[in-house]
C-alpha positions as CSV (number, residue, x, y, z in Angstrom):
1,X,3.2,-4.2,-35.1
2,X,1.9,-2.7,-31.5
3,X,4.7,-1.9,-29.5
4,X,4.8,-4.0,-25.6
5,X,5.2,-2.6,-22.6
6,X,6.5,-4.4,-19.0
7,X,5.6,-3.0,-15.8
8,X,7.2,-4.0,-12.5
9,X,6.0,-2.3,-9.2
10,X,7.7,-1.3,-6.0
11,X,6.2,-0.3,-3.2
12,X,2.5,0.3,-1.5
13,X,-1.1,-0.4,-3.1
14,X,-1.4,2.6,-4.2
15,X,1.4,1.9,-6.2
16,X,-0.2,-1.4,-7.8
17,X,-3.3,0.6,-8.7
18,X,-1.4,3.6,-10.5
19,X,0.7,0.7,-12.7
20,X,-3.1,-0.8,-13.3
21,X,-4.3,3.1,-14.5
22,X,-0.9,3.1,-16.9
23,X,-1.6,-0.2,-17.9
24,X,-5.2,1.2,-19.1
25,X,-3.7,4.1,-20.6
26,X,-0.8,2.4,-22.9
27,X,-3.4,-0.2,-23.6
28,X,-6.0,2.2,-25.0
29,X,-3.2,3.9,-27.0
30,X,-2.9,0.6,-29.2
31,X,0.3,-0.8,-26.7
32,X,0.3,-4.1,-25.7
33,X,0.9,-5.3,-22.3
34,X,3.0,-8.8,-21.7
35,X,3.9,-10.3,-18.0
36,X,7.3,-11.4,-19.2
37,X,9.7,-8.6,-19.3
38,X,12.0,-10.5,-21.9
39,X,9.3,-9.5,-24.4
40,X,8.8,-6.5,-24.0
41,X,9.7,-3.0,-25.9
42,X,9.2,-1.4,-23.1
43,X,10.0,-1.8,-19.7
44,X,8.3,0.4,-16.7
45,X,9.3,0.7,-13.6
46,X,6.6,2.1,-11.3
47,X,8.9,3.2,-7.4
48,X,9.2,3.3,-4.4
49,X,11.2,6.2,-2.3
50,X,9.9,6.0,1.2
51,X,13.0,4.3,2.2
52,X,16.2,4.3,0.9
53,X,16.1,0.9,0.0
54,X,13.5,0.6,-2.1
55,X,14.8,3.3,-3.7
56,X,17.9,1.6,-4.3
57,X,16.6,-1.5,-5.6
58,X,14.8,0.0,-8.0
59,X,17.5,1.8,-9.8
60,X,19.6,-1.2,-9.5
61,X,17.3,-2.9,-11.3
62,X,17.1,-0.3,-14.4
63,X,21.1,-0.4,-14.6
64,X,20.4,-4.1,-14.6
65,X,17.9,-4.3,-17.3
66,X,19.8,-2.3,-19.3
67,X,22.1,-4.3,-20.6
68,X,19.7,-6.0,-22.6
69,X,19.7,-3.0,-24.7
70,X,20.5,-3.9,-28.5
71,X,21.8,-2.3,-31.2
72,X,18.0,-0.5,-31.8
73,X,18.6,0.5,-28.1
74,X,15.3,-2.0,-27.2
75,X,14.0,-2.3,-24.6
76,X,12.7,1.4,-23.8
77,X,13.4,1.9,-19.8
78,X,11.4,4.5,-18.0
79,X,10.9,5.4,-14.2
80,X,7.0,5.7,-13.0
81,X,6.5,6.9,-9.9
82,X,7.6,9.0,-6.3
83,X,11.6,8.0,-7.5
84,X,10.8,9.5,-10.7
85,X,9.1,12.4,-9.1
86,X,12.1,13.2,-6.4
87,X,15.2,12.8,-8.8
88,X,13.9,11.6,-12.1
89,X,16.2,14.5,-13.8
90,X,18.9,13.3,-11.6
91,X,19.2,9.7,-12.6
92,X,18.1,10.4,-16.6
93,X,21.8,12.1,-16.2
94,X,23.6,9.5,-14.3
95,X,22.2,6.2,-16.2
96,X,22.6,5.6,-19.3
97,X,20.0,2.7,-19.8
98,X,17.4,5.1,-18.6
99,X,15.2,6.8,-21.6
100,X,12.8,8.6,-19.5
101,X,11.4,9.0,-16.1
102,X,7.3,10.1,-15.5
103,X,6.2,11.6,-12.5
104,X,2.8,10.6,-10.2
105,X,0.3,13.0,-12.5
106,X,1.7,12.8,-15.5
107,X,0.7,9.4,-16.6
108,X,-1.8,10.8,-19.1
109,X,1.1,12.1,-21.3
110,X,2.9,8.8,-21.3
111,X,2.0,7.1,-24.9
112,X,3.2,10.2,-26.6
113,X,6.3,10.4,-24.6
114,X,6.8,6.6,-25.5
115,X,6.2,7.5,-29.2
116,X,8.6,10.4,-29.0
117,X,11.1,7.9,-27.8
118,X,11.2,5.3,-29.6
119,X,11.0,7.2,-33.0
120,X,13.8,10.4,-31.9
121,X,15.4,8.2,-29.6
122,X,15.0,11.5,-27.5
123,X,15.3,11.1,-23.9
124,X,12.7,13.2,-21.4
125,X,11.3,13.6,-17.9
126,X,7.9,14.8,-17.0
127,X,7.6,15.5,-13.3
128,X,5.5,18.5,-13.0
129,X,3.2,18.4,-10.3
130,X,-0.7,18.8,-10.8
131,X,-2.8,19.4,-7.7
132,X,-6.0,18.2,-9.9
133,X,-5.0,15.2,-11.5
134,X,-6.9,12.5,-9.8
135,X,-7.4,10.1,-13.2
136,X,-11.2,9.8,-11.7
137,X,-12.0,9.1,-15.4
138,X,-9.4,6.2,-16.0
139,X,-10.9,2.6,-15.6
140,X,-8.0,0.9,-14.3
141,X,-6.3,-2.2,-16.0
142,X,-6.7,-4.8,-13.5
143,X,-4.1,-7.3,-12.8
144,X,-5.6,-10.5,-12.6
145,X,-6.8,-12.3,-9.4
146,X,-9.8,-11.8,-6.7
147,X,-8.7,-8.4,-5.2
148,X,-9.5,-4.9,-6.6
149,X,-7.7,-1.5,-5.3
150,X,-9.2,1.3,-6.1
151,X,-8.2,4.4,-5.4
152,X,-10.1,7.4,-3.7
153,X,-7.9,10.0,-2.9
154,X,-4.1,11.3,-4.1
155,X,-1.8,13.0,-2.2
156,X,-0.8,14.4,1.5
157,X,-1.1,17.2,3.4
158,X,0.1,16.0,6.8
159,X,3.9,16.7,6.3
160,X,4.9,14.1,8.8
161,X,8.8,15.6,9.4
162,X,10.2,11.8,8.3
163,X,8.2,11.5,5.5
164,X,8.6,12.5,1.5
165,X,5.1,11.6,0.5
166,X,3.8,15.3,0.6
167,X,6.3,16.1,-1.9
168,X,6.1,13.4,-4.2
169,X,2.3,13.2,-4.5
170,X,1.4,16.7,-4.0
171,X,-1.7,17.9,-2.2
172,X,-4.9,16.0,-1.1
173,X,-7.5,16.0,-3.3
174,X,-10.6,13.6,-3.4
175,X,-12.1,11.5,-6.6
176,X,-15.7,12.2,-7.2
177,X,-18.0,9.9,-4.9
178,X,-20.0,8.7,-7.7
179,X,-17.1,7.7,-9.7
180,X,-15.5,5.4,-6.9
181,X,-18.6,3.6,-6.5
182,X,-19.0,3.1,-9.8
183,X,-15.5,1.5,-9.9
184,X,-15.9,-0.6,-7.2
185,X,-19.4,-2.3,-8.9
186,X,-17.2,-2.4,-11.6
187,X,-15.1,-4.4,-10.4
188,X,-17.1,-6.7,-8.6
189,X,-19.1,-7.8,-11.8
190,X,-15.6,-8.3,-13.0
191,X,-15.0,-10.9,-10.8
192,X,-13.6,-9.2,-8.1
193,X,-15.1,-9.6,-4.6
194,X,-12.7,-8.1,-2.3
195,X,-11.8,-4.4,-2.6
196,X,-9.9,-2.5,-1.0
197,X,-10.3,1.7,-0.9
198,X,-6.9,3.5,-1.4
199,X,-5.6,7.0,0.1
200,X,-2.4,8.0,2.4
201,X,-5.1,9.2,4.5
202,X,-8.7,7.8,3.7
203,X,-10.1,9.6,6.8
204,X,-9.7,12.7,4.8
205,X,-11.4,12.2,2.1
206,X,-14.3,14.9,1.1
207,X,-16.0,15.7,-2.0
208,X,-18.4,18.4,-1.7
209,X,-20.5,17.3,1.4
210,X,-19.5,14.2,1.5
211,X,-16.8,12.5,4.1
212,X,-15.3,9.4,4.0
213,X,-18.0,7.9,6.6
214,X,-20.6,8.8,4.4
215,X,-18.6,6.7,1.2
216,X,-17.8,3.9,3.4
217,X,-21.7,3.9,3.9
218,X,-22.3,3.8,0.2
219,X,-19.6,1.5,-0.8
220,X,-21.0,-0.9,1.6
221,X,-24.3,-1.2,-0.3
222,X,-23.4,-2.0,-3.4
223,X,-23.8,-6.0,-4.2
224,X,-21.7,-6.8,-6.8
225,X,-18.8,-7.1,-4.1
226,X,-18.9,-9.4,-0.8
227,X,-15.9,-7.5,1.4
228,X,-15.0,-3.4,1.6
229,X,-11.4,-2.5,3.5
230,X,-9.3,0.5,3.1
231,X,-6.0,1.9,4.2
232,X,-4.2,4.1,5.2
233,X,-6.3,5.2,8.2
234,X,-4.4,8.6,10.1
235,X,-5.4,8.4,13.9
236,X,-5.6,12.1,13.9
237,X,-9.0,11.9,11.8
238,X,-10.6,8.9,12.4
239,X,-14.1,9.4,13.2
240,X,-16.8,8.0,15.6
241,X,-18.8,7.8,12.5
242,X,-15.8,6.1,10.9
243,X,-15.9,3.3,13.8
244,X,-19.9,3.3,14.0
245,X,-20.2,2.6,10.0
246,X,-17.4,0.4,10.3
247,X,-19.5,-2.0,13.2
248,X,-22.9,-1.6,11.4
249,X,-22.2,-2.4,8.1
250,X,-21.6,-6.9,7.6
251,X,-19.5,-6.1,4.2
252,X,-17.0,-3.7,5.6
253,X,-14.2,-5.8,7.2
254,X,-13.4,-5.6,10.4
255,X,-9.3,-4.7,10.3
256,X,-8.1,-1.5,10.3
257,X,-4.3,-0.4,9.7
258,X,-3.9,2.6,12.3
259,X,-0.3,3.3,12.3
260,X,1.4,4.3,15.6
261,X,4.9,5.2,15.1
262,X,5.8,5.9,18.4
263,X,4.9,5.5,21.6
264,X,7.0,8.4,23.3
265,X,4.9,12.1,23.3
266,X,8.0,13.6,22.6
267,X,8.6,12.0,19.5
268,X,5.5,12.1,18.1
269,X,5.6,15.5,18.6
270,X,8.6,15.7,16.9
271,X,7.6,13.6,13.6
272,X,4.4,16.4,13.3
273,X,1.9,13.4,14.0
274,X,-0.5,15.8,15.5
275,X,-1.8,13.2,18.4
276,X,-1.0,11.7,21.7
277,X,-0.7,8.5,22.8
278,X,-3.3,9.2,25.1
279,X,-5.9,9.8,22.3
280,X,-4.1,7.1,20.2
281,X,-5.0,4.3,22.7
282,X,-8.6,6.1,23.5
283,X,-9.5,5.1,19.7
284,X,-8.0,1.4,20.1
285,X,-10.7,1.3,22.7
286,X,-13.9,3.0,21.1
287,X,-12.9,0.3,18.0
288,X,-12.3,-2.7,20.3
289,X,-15.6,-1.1,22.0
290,X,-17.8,-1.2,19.0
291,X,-16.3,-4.5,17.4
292,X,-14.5,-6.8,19.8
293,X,-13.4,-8.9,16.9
294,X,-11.4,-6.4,15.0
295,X,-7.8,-7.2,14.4
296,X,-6.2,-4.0,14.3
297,X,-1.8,-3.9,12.6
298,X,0.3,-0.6,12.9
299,X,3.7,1.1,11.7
300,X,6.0,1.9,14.1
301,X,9.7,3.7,13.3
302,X,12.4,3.1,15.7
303,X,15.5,5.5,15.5
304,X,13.9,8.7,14.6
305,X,16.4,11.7,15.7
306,X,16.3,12.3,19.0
307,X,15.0,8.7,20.7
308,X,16.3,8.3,23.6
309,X,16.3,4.9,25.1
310,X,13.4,6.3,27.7
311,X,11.6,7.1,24.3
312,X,12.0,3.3,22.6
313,X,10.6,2.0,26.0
314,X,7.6,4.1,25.8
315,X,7.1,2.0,22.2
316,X,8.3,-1.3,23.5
317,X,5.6,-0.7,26.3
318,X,2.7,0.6,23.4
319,X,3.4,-2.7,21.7
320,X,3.3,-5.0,24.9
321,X,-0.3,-3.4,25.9
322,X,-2.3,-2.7,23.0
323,X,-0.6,-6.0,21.7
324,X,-1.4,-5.4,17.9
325,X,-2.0,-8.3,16.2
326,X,1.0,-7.3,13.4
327,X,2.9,-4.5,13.5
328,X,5.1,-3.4,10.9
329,X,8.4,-1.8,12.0
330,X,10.9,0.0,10.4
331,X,14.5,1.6,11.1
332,X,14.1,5.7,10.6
333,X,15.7,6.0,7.1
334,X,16.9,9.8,6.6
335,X,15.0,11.1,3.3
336,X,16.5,14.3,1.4
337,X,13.9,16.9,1.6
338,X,12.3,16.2,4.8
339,X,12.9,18.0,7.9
340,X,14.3,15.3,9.9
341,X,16.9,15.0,7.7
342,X,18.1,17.9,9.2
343,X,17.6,16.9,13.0
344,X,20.2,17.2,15.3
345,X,20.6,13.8,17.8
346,X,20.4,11.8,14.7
347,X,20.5,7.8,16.5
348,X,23.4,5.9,15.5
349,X,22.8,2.6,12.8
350,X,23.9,0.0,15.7
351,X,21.6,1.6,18.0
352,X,18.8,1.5,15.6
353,X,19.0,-2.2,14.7
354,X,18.9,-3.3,18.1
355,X,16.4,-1.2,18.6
356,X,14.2,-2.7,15.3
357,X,15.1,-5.8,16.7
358,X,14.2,-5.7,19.6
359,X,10.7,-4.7,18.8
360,X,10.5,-7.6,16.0
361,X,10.9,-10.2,18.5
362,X,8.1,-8.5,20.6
363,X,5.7,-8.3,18.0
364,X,6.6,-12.0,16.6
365,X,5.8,-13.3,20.4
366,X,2.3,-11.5,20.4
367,X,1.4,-12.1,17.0
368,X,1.9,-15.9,17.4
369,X,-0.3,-15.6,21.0
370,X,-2.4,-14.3,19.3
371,X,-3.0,-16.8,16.1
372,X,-2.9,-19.5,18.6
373,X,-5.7,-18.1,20.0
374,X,-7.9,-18.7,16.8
375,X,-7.6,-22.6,16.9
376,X,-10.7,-24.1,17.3
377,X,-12.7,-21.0,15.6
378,X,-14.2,-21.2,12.0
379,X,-13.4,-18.4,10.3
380,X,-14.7,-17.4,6.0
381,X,-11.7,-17.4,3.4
382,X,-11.5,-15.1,0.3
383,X,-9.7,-17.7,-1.4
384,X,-7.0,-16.1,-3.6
385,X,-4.7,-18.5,-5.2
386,X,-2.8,-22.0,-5.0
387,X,-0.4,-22.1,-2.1
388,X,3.3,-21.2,-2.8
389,X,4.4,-23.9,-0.7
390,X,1.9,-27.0,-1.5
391,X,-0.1,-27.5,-4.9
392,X,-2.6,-29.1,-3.0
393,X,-3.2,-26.5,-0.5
394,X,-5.0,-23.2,-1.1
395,X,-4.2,-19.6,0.7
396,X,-6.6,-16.9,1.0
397,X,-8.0,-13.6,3.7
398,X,-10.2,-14.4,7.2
399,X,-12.4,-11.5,7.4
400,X,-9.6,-9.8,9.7
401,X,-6.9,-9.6,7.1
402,X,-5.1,-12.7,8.1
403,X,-3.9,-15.4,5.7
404,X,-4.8,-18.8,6.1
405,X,-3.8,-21.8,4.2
406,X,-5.9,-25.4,3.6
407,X,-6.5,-27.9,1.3
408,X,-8.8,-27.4,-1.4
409,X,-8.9,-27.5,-5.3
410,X,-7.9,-24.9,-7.3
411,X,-11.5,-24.5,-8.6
412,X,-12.1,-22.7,-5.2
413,X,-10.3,-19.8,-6.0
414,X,-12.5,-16.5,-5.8
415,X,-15.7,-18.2,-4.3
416,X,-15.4,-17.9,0.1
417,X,-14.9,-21.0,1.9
418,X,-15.5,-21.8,5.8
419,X,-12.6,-23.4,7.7
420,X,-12.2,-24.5,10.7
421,X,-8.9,-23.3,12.1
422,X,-6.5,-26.0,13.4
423,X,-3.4,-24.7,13.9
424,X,-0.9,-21.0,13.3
425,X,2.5,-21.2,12.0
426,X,4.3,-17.6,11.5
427,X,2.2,-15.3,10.4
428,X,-0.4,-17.8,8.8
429,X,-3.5,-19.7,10.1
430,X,-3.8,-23.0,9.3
431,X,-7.4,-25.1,8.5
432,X,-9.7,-27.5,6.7
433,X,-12.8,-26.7,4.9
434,X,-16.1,-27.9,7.2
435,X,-19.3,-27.4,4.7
């Protein structure tokens, strides 16, 4: 009888496709894969260790699982991902429910591991780095639903100060051109219409001769698929060609995710960004320039060592101008390894809620301005599934990446529907479908 496997992921989109490439793997290795974790004889847990609390959740939820264990010590419990990677030794010590824990680039090596498990009940970690895996050969197994993420680039070699992605995911290194765009027709005779290219910084991606403009241009072209996004985008290389291909080509979406992170000089200096906000807000122009439509969302940290309360203005004032239309923000959260672990002028907690909060209720006010503005405009919906909050209402993406809910049949899901927009509550546009 084939052994099933559970996978629960934490974390970024990147994340979701490597849990889809282990999926493919344990699935071509005879193990079955089951969406409720109660059935399972193995349960994965692919993490999260940007911030301290998803780090935490995660391993409270493997002391949690493991008291299903029985007396043939089932479920298997292993760690996938950047946790794994930073302390997966650590924790195979400290918890007892956990059998193994995998690293980002070892995934190939996982149905043995598995095997060796379950039949020595031996316990193991595999975290050894490879600066060439890139699994460009691995057809992912998708989850199901309308939206495909596909992956076309690993690593980081930025070595923001605040950041432990560098030394979770090792180096940059690109996937083959050919191979991503075979993946994304792929997936769009599969069904899936909206995709989204993966990296932690697309704009580096180069494979030979080729840039990520020039795949952008390709991607755009190929018909099986109806919408082309991508994330994340670093504004230290983001191209004119970037922004030109972004404007000429219908298919590619016109969002972008260009995260800030501060709007004080000093502090991006510190964090190793390797820009201004002088050349940050010049590229919010040349993209507002060439598509006056776009909807553009940032990260910004507030709390990072050293921030005065000159410094936090500087970002209270970047949000108020460019007035994004979401911004994500974030409390700095010290991370082991990094060099602004180590920085002196570490901000107190207190100081750093406020702060956060501060900056939430400026970003809710502009965000809301700014749906309100879309009343009245009709706007295409991916549509992606039955709302959460009314079975007779369905939710899906406007071209710009923001939600919007009407009602509609369930039989609607995965085609694009026009709506006319009628109203904005939250974060979500609200509409009814006009033919």
């Amino acid at each position: 009888m084939n052994k099933k496997f559970f996978i629960r992921t934490y974390g970024c989109q990147m994340n979701v496709n490597d849990s889809e490439l282990v999926s493919a793997i344990l699935a071509d290795s005879g193990f079955e894969k089951v969406e409720n974790i109660e059935k399972a004889d193995i349960v994965l847990f692919n993490s999260c260790t940007v911030r301290q609390h998803a780090e935490d959740r995660v391993i409270g939820r493997i002391t949690q699982e493991g008291g299903r264990k029985d007396s043939d010590n089932l479920p298997v419990i292993g760690l996938l991902g950047c946790v794994a990677q930073r302390i997966g030794d650590k924790l195979l010590k400290n918890i007892d429910a956990l059998d193994f824990a995998v690293g980002t680039d070892q995934y190939r090596k996982l149905p043995a591991l598995i095997k060796e498990v379950l039949q020595k009940k031996k316990r193991a970690t595999l975290v050894e780095q490879d600066n060439k895996e890139v699994y460009g050969d691995i057809k992912p197994l998708r989850r199901q639903g309308p939206n495909a993420f596909v992956t076309i680039m690993r690593g980081c070699n930025n070595f923001c100060t605040y950041c432990v992605v560098p030394y979770v995911r090792g180096r940059e290194r690109s996937r083959e051109l050919d191979k991503i765009l075979e993946e994304i027709e792929i997936a769009g005779q599969n069904g899936f219409k909206d995709v989204t290219l993966l990296g932690q910084n697309v704009n580096s991606y180069h494979y030979k001769n080729q840039k990520f403009a020039d795949l952008l241009n390709k991607a755009a072209d190929i018909k099986t698929i109806k919408r082309l996004r991508f994330v994340t985008s670093h504004p230290k290389d983001l191209s004119c060609k970037v922004i030109d291909t972004m404007a000429s080509k219908k298919k590619i979406c016109k969002s972008i995710h260009l995260p800030l992170q501060s709007g004080s000089d000093k502090i991006l200096d510190k964090m190793n960004r390797k820009y201004d906000f002088s050349h940050y807000r010049k590229l919010i122009r040349k993209l507002r320039s060439a598509m006056p439509q776009i909807a553009i969302t940032t990260d910004v940290m507030v709390g990072f060592p050293g921030e005065t309360e000159s410094d936090f203005m500087y970002t209270q004032h970047a949000l108020d101008s460019i007035r994004f239309d979401y911004s994500f923000t974030f409390k700095y959260s010290p991370r082991k390894g990094t060099k602004a672990a180590n920085f002196k002028n570490q901000v107190e907690e207190d100081v750093r809620l406020q702060r956060l909060q501060k900056l939430i209720d400026l970003q809710n006010s502009i965000t809301h301005e700014k749906y309100k503005e879309k009343i009245g405009d009709v706007a295409t919906v991916y549509v992606e599934q039955v709302s959460k909050k009314d079975e007779n209402e369905l939710s899906g993406r406007t071209e710009d990446n923001k939600i919007a809910v009407f009602p509609g049949d369930k039989e609607l899901i995965g085609s694009f529907v026009n709506i006319k927009i009628t109203g904005a509550t939250g974060w979500t546009l609200l509409g009814k479908k006009i033919a």
